[in-house]
LOTIRO-406331 format. One record per residue (C-alpha): residue in three letters; x, y, z. Coordinates in steps of 0.02 Angstrom, whole numbers, padded with zeros to 5 digits, always signed. Example, Ala and Ser with C-alpha at 12.3 -4.5 7.8 and 13.67 -1.06 7.14 Angstrom:
// LOTIRO-406331
ALA+00615-00225+00390
SER+00684-00053+00357
// end
This chain:
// LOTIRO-406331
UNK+00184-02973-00071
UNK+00351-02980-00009
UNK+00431-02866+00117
UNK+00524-02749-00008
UNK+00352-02729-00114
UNK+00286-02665+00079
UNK+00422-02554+00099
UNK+00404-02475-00079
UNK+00205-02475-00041
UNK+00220-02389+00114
UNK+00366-02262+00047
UNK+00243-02214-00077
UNK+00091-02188+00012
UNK+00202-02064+00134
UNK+00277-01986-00011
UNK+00096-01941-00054
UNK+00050-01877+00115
UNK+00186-01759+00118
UNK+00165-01674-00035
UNK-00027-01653-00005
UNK+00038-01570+00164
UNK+00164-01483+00085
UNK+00054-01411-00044
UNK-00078-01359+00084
UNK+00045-01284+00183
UNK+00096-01165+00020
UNK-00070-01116-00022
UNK-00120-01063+00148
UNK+00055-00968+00144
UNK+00023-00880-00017
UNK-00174-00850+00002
UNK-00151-00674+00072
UNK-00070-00649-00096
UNK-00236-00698-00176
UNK-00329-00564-00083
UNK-00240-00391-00175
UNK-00383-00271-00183
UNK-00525-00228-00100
UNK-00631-00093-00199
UNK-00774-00110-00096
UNK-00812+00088-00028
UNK-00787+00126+00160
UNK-00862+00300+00194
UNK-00762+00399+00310
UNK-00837+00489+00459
UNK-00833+00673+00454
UNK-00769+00761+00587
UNK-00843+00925+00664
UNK-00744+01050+00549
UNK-00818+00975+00408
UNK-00660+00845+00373
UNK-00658+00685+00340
UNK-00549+00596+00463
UNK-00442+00507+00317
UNK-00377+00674+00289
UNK-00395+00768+00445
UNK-00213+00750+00471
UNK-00062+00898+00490
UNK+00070+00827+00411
UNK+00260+00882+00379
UNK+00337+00856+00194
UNK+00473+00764+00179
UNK+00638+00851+00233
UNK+00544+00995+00268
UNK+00493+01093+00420
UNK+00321+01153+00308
UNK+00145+01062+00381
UNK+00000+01026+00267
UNK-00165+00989+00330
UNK-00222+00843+00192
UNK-00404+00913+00219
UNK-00372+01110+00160
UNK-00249+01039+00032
UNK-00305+00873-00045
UNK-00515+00888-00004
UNK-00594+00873-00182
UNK-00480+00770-00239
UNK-00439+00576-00291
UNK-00302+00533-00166
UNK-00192+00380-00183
UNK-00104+00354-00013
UNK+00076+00233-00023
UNK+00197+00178+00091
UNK+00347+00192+00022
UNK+00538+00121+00026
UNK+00704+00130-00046
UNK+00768-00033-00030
UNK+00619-00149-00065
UNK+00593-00244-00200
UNK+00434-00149-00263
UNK+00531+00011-00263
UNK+00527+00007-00445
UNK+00333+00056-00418
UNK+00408+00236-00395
UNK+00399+00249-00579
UNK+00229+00198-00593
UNK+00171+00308-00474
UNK+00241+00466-00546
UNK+00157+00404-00721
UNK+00008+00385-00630
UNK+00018+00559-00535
UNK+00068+00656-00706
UNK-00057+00566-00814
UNK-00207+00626-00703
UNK-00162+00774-00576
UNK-00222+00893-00679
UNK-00387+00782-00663
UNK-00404+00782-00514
UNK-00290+00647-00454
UNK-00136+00674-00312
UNK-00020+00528-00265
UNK+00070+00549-00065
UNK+00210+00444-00027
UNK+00240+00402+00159
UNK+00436+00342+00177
UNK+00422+00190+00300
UNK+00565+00070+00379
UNK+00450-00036+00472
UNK+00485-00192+00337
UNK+00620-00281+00333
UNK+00719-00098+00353
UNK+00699-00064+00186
UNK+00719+00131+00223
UNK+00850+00160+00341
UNK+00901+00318+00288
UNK+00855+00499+00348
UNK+00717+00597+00275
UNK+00839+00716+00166
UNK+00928+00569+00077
UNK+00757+00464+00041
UNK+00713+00647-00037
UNK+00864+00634-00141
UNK+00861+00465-00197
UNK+00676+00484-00253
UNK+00718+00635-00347
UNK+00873+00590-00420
UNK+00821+00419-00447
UNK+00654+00403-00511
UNK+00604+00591-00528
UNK+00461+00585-00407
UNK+00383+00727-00411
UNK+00204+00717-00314
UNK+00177+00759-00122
UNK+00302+00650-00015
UNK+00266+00675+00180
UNK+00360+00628+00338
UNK+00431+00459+00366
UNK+00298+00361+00465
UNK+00235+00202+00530
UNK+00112+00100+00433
UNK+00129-00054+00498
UNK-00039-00116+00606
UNK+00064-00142+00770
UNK+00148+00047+00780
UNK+00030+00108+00672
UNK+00026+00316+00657
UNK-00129+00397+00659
UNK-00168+00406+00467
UNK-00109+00237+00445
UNK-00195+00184+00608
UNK-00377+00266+00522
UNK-00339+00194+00350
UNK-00320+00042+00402
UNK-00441+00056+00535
UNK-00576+00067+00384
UNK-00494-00053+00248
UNK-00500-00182+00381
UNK-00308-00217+00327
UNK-00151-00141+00379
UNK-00001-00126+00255
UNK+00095-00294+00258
UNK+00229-00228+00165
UNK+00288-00085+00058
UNK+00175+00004-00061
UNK+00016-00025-00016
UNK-00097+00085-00072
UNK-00263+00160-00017
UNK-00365+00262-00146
UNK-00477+00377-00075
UNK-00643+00468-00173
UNK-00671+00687-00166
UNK-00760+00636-00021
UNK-00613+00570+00088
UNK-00717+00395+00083
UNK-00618+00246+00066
UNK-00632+00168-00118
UNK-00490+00022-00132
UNK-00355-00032-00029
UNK-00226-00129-00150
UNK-00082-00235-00089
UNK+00110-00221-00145
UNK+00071-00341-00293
UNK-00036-00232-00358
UNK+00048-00111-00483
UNK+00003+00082-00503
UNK-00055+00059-00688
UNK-00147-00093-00641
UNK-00344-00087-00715
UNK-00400-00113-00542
UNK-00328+00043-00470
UNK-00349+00145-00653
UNK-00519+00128-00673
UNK-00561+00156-00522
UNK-00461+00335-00513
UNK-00527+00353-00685
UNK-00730+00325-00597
UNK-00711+00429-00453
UNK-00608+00596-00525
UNK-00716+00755-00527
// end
């Protein structure tokens, strides 16, 4: 074997290396994209007026001065919880979501929105514009609340419980956390997953009173 035959040899076994590092490297980087849902249930504790803390929250509307407590309002129901954003890529889920909310609210079923900027700034703007844009834009209709934090480092306190029992904090826009009558934690989807996915659908469809 002569030199060049050693070069070509050698070339050839590194080429091989690098791609099996290379493709290691992109599986580990797109494994978390694997692992969408979790349906497994996560029952909430219950505080001493009879709430479940993944509801026991006052909370303002969006653009609004008015506080709901989720407990008096939304106890009894199926409750799909999403952070939202104007800017994202997955903000085309807005439609979904208001299919979702319309198909089944009379069910038993109530979608919140929670306006976020903590990704990539994705929702920059103030509360009474993002109210604008999702009524003008994709005719959003069901309960939008307070911009807030969802991500795991700045996490506010609904986020910070929700997560607390999914075991995973939002990662990016829309993720969603369905919740039973109960208040008990039933799913926790990532982004990828889409409103009128089965996953999510049957599981609303399992769980509605």
């Amino acid at each position: 074997m002569n030199e060049q035959d050693l070069n070509n040899q050698n070339l050839t076994k590194l080429f091989k290396i690098s791609t099996l590092v290379a493709l290691s490297m992109g599986f580990a980087l797109l494994l978390p994209f694997f692992s969408i849902a979790k349906a497994e249930a996560v029952p909430s504790p219950v505080n001493a007026n009879g709430c479940p803390q993944t509801l026991d929250f006052n909370l303002r509307r969006l653009a609004k001065s008015e506080e709901v407590n989720l407990c008096d309002t939304y106890k009894g129901k199926v409750v799909l919880i999403v952070n939202t954003a104007s800017k994202c890529g997955f903000t085309g889920q807005f439609d979904g979501l208001e299919a979702l909310y319309n198909k089944y609210k009379d069910k038993g079923l109530v979608v919140l929105g929670f306006p976020s900027n903590d990704f990539a700034n994705q929702d920059p703007e103030n509360e009474k514009n993002i109210a604008k844009f999702c009524r003008l834009t994709y005719g959003v209709k069901f309960p939008m609340f307070q911009k807030t934090h969802a991500a795991e480092s700045n996490a506010s306190p609904i986020y910070k419980t929700l997560g607390g029992l999914a075991g995973e904090f939002p990662e990016w826009n829309f993720h969603k956390y369905l919740l039973d009558t109960k208040g008990n934690l039933i799913g926790s989807f990532k982004s990828q997953v889409t409103p009128d996915s089965n996953k999510i659908v049957s599981l609303i469809e399992k769980h509605l009173p």
